[in-house]
DRENROMAR-78774 format. One record per atom (N, C-alpha, C): x, y, z. Coordinates in steps of 0.02 Angstrom, whole numbers, plus 50000, padded with zeros to 5 digits. Layout:
<atoms>
XYZ...
</atoms>
This chain:
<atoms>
529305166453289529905162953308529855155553286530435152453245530395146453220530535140953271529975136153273530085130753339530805127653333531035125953379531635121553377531605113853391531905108253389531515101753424532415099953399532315097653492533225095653480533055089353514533545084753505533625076853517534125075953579533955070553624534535067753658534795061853641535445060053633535685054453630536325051253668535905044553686536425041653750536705036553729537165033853753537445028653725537685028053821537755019253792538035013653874538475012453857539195016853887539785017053866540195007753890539985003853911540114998653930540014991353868539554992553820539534991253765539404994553701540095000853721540025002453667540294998553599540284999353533540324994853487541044997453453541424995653419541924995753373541904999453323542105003853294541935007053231541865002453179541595002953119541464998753076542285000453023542285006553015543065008652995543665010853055544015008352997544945016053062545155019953017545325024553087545815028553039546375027553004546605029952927546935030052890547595033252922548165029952909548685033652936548915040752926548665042752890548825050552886548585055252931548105051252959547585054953028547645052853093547575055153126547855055953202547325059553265547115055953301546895058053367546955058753418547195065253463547355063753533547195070753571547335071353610547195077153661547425083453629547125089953644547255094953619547725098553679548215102253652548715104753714548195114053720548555116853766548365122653799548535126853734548975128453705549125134353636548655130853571548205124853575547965125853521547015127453529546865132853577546435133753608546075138553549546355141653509546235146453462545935141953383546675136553369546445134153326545765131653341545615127053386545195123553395544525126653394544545132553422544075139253425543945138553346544355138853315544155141053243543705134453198544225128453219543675124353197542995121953200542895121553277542085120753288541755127453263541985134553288541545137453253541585138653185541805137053135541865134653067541515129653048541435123153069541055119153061540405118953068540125123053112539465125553139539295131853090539545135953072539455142853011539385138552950539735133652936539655132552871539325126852867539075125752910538115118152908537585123752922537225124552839536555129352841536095124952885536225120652906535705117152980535505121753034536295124053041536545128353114536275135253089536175137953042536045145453014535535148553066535065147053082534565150653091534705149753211535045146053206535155144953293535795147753293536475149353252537175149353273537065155053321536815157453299536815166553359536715164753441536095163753427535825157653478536295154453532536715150653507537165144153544537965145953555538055150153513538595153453498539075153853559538515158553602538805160153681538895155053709538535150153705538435146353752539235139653721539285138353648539955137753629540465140753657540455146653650541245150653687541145148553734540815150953785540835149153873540995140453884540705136353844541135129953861541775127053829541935133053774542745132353750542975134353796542835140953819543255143453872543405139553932542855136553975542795131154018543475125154010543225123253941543675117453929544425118553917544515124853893545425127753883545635129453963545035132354016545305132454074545745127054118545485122254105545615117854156546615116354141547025113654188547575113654173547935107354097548245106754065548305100154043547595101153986547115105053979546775102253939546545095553926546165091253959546005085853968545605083253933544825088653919544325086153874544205089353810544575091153776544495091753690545035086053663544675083853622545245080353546545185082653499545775083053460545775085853425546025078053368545765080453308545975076053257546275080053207547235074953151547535080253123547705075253056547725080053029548015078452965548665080752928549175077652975549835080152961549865081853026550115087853035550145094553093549465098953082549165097553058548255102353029547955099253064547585102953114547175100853173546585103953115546125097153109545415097353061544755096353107545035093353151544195091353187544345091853254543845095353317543875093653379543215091753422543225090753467542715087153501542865089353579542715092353615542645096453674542025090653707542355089553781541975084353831542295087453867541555081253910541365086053984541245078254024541465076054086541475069254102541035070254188540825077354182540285077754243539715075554244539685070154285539115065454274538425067854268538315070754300537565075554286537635080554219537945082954177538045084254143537315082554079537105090554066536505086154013536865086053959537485088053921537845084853883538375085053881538765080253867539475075253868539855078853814539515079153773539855080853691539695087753696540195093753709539905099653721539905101653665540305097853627540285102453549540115099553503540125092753506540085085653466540625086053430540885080853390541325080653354541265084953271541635090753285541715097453227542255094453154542235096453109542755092453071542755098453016543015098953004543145105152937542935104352887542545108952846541875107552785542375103852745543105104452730543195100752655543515093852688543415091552749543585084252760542985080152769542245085252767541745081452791541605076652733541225072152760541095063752725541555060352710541935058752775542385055152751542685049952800542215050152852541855046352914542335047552961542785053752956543075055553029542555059253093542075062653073541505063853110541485058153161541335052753139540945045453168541535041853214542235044253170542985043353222542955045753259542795052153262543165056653319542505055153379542025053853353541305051753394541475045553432541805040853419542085035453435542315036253497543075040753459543445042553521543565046953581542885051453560542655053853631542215048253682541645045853662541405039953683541915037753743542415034653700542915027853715543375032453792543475040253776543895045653824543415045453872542745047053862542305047453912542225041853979542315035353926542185029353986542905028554009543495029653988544145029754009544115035754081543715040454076543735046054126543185042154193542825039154162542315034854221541745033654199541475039754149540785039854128540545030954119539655029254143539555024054117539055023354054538765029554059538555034354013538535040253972538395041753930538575046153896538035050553862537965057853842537495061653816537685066753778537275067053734537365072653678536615077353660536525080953635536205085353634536225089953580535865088753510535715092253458535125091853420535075097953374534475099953328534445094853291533875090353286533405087653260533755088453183533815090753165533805092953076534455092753046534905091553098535705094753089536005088053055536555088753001536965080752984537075077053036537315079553102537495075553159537075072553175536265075053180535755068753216535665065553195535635065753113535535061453059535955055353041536655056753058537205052753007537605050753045537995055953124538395054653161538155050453221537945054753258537675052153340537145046153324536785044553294536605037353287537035030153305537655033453265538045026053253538115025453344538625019053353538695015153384538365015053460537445010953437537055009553473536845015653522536635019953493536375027053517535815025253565535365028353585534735028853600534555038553577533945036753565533775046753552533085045953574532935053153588532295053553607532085061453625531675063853592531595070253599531575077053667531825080453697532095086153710531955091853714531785093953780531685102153776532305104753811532645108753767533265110853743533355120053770533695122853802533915128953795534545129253808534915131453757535655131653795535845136553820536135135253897535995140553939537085140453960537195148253987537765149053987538175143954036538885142854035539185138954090539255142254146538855139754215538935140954281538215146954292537895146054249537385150354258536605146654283
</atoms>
């Protein structure tokens, strides 16, 4: 069995920092409504199938993905996913969780669709969960991923992270 070594990363939502870019007007961020529970389904797990990072864990986490999509489409109003669009094309979402004990915030991290990646909406939509989180109360914030993945590398760093290594199982919601 191949070891795994996953990272935590926190950020002090009280100074958090400014993005270094904005979004371009063609793009758009805001709350995801209740009927786009499917799309959104499709994107994170799309985004995760198609990063050979995720290859060898997707099976793995998979469940533990549905059970907190599902979680998060439950609630009324849909409160904690954003979704980011391009046009009416919902491309990227980001599923949060603002329960303070929570070992992570970013249940899904911010997902973005393979042919928009590098193009620093990842690091947007990372932003603006952050920014939703401390708007909900959080004074802190947490995320939780594989060591090896673009996200630990490129995303969750930016704006004044902390990381620090993690023993990791992702275990089902309410279990």
């Amino acid at each position: 069995m191949k070891l795994l070594r996953w990272t935590r990363f926190t950020w002090e939502l009280a100074t958090l920092p400014e993005p270094k870019t904005s979004l371009e007007s063609h793009y758009r961020i805001r709350m995801a409504s209740r009927d786009e529970e499917e799309t959104v389904r499709h994107v994170v797990m799309s985004a995760f199938a198609l990063d050979s990072a995720w290859a060898d864990t997707l099976k793995s986490i998979r469940e533990w993905l549905d059970a907190h999509l599902d979680e998060t489409f439950a609630h009324k109003g849909v409160q904690h996913c954003l979704v980011i669009t391009h046009g009416t094309r919902i491309i990227g979402a980001s599923a949060i969780t603002a329960e303070p004990e929570a070992e992570t915030h970013l249940l899904t991290g911010p997902c973005i669709l393979n042919e928009y990646c590098n193009r620093g909406l990842g690091s947007l939509l990372l932003h603006q969960s952050l920014v939703t989180l401390r708007e909900l109360g959080l004074e802190r914030a947490r995320a939780i991923s594989k060591d090896n993945v673009p996200a630990s590398k490129f995303v969750f760093p930016k704006f004044q992270s902390v990381c620090e290594p993690i023993d990791f199982e992702p275990a089902l919601v309410g279990s």
